[in-house]
C-alpha positions in Angstrom: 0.0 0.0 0.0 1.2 3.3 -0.7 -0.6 7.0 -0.6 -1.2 8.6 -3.8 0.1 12.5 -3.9 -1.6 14.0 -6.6 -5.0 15.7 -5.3 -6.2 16.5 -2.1 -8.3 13.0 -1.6 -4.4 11.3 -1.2 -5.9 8.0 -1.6 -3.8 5.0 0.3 -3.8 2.3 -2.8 -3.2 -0.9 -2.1 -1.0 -3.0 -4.3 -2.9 -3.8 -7.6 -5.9 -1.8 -6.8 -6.6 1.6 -7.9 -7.5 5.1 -6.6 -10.7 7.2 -6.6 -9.9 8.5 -10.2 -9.4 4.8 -11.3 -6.2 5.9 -13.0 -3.5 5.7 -10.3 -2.7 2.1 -8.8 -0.1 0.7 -6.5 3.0 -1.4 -7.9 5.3 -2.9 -5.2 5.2 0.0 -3.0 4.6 3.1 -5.3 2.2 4.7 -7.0 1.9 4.6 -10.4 -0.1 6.4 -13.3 -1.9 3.1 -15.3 -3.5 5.1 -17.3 0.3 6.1 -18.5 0.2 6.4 -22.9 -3.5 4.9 -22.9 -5.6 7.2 -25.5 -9.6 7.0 -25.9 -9.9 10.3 -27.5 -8.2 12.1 -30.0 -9.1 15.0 -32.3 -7.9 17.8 -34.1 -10.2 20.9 -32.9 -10.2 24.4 -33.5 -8.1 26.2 -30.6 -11.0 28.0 -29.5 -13.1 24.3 -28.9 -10.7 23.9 -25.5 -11.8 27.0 -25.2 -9.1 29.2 -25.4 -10.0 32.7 -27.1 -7.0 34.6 -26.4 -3.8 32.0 -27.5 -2.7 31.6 -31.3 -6.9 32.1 -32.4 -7.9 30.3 -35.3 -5.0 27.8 -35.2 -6.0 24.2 -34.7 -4.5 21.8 -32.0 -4.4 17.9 -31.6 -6.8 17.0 -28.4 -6.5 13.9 -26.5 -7.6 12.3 -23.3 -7.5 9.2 -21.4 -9.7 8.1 -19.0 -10.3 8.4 -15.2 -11.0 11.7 -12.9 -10.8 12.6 -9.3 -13.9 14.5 -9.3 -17.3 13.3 -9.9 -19.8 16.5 -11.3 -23.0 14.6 -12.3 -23.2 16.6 -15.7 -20.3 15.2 -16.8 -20.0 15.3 -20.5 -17.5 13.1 -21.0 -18.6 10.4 -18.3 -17.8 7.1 -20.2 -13.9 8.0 -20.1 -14.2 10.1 -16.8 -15.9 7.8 -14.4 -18.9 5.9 -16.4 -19.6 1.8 -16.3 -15.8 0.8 -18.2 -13.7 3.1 -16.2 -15.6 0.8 -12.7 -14.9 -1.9 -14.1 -11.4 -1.8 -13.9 -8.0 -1.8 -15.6 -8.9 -4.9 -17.6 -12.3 -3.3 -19.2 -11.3 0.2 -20.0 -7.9 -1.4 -21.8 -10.4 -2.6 -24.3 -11.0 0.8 -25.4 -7.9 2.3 -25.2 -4.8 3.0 -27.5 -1.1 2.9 -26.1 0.7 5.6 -27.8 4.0 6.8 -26.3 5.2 9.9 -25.9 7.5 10.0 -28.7 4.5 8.5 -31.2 2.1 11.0 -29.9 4.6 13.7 -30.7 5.1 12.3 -34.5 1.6 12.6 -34.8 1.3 16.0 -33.5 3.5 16.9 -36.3 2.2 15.0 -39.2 -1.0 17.9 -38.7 1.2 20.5 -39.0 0.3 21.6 -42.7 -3.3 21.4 -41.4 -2.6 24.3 -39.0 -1.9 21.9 -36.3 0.3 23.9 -33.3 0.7 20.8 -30.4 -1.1 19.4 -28.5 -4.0 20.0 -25.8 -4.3 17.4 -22.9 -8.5 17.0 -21.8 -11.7 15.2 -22.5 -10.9 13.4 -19.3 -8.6 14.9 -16.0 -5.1 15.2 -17.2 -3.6 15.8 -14.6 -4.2 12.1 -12.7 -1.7 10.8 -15.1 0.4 13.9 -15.4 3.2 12.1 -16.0 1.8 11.3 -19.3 1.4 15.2 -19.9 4.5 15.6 -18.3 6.5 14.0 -20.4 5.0 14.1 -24.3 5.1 17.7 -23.4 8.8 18.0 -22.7 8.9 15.9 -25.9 6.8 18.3 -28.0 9.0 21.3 -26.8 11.9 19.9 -28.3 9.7 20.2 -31.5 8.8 23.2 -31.6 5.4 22.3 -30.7 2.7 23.9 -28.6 0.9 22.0 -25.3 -2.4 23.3 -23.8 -4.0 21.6 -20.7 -7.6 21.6 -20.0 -8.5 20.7 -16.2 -10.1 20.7 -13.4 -7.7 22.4 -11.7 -7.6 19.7 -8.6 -4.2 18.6 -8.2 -0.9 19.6 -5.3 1.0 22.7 -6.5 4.1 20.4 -6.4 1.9 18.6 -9.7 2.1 21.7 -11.1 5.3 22.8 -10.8 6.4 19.2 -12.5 4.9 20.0 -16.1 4.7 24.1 -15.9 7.6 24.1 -17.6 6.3 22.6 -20.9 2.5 24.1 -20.5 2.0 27.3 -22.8 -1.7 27.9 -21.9 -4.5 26.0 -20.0 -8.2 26.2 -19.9 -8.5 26.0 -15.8 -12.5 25.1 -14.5 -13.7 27.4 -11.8 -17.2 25.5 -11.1 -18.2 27.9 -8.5 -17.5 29.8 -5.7 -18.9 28.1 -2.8 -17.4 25.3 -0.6 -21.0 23.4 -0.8 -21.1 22.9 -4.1 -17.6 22.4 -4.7 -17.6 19.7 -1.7 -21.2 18.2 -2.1 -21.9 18.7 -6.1 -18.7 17.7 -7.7 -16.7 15.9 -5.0 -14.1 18.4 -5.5 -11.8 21.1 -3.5 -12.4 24.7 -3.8 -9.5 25.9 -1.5 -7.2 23.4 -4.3 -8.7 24.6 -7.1 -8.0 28.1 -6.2 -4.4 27.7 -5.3 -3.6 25.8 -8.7 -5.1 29.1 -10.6 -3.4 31.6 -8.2 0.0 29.7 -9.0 -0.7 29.1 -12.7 -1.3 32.6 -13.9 2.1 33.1 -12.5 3.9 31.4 -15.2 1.1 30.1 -17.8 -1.4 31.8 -20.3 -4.5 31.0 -18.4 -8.0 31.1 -19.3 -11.0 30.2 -17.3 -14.4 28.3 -17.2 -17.4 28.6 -15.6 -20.5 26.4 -16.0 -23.6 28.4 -15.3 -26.2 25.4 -13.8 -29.6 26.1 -13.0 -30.2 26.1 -9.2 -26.4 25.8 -8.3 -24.2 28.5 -9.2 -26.2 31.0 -11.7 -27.2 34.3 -9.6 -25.8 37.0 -10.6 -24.4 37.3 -6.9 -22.1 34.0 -7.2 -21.1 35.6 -11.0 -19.9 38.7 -9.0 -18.2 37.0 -6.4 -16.4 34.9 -9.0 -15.6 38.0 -11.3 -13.9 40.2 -8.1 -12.3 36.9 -7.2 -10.7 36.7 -10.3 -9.8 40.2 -10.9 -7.8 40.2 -7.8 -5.2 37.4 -9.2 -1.7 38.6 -9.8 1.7 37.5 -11.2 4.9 37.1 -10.0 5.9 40.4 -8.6 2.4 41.2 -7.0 1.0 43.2 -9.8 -2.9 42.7 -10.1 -3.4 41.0 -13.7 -6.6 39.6 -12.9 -8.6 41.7 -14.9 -6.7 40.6 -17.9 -7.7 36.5 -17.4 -10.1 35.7 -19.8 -13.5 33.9 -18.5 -15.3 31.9 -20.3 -19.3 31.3 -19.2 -20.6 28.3 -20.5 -24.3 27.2 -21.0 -25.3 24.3 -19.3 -27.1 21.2 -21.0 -28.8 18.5 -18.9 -27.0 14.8 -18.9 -25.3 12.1 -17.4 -27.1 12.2 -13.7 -28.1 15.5 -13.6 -31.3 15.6 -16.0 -33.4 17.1 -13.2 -33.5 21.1 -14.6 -33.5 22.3 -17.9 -30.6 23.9 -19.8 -29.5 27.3 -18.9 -31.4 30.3 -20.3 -29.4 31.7 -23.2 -30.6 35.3 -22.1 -29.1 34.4 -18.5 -26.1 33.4 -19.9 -25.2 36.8 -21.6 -26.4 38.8 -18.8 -23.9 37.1 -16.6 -21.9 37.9 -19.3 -22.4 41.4 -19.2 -22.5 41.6 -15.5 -18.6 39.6 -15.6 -17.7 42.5 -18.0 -17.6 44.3 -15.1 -15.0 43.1 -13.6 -12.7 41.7 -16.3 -11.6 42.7 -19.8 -12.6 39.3 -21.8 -15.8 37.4 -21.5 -16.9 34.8 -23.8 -20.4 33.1 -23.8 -20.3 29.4 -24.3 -22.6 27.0 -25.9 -25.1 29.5 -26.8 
């Protein structure tokens, strides 16, 4: 048995099993990422699809994911790699519908899109960060390349996580799901207090832009939109200068699915007032899924 490090839940593994985000297991005495190299998604997207608004726009980037995450929101659009019925099964069910790719092949690939406007590579679909290793070391690989790497998460993981791969991230699309420890905690099995320390460090060193889901009934008064939006505008970098302002926000629409199918989707007239009311506050707000 051995105690995992990567997120605030620090899961104590025993040998062969696997954590909470069904990605990390125990192998004589350590823990290990077994969802290391193990693909179920991969796309080439429009940049602004991850989103990001504000970094190389209307370039395209190779997308890919794995399977397994350490939360568990119940709107989950991507539940069958994130935590649906093959990821509980176990490591012998979710092989079947993977594809090993190393780091070095994932990195050839990468560049055979290049005269399709391809510019690296974006890490999501599924947390990246529980097999950051993964991340970490295609994107050291991709560097050498010349190539871009973009991570899209949840924003749950130790600082000391971060600091491994900051050095080969050039932007990241960070989730802020809300602003109060009850949904955070009770909704999405997450760790607001985390989630806020990875995106007060990140903006430090990374281009950062952020997410917010607007869900009926949970997070979409104007007053939580306002609390996020001063929140935010209060970030700064390195030598204490306020550059929150400057972080772009993206507010997303909300569609029901998975195990929330209780409430309908979010107004699209909500949406853009939140939108204008965020405007506020900072100097780039996008609507989402409108």
């Amino acid at each position: 048995m051995a105690r995992c490090s990567v997120c605030f839940r620090h899961c104590e593994i025993k040998e062969n099993e696997l954590g909470f985000c069904k990605a990390r297991t125990c192998r004589d005495g350590r823990i290990l990422p077994e969802n290391y190299g193990r693909l179920t998604s991969v796309a080439l997207d429009p940049i602004e699809k991850k989103p990001l608004n504000r970094f190389f726009p209307g370039s395209m980037i190779l997308s890919v994911g794995s399977y397994g995450c350490n939360l568990r929101c119940p709107f989950c659009q991507n539940d069958s790699i994130s935590w649906g019925d093959a990821v509980n099964d176990g490591i012998s069910t979710i092989h079947e519908y993977t594809l090993y790719m190393s780091p070095e092949d994932l990195v050839s690939l990468a560049l055979s899109y290049r005269s399709r406007g391809n510019i690296g590579i974006a890490y999501t679909y599924n947390e990246p960060l529980i097999g950051y290793e993964f991340v970490r070391d295609t994107a050291k690989s991709a560097h050498e390349q010349g190539l871009k790497n973009v991570l899209v998460t949840n924003g749950t993981a130790e600082i000391a996580v971060l600091e491994e791969i900051l050095p080969y991230i050039d932007a990241m699309n960070i989730d802020l799901k809300g602003l109060t420890e009850h949904y955070y905690t009770h909704t999405l099995g997450g760790n607001l207090a985390m989630t806020k320390a990875f995106i007060e460090h990140a903006v430090k060193d990374c281009h950062v832009e952020l997410t917010t889901l607007v869900v009926p009934n949970e997070n979409d008064t104007e007053e939580e939109m306002r609390a996020i939006c001063e929140w935010i505008s209060g970030l700064k970098d390195k030598a204490g200068n306020v550059i929150g302002p400057a972080v772009p926000l993206h507010i997303s629409r909300f569609f029901p699915r998975f195990h929330m199918t209780d409430r309908p989707a979010t107004r699209v007239d909500l949406i853009y007032h939140l939108t204008d009311v965020a405007g506020e506050y900072l100097n780039y707000v996008y609507p989402g899924n409108c």
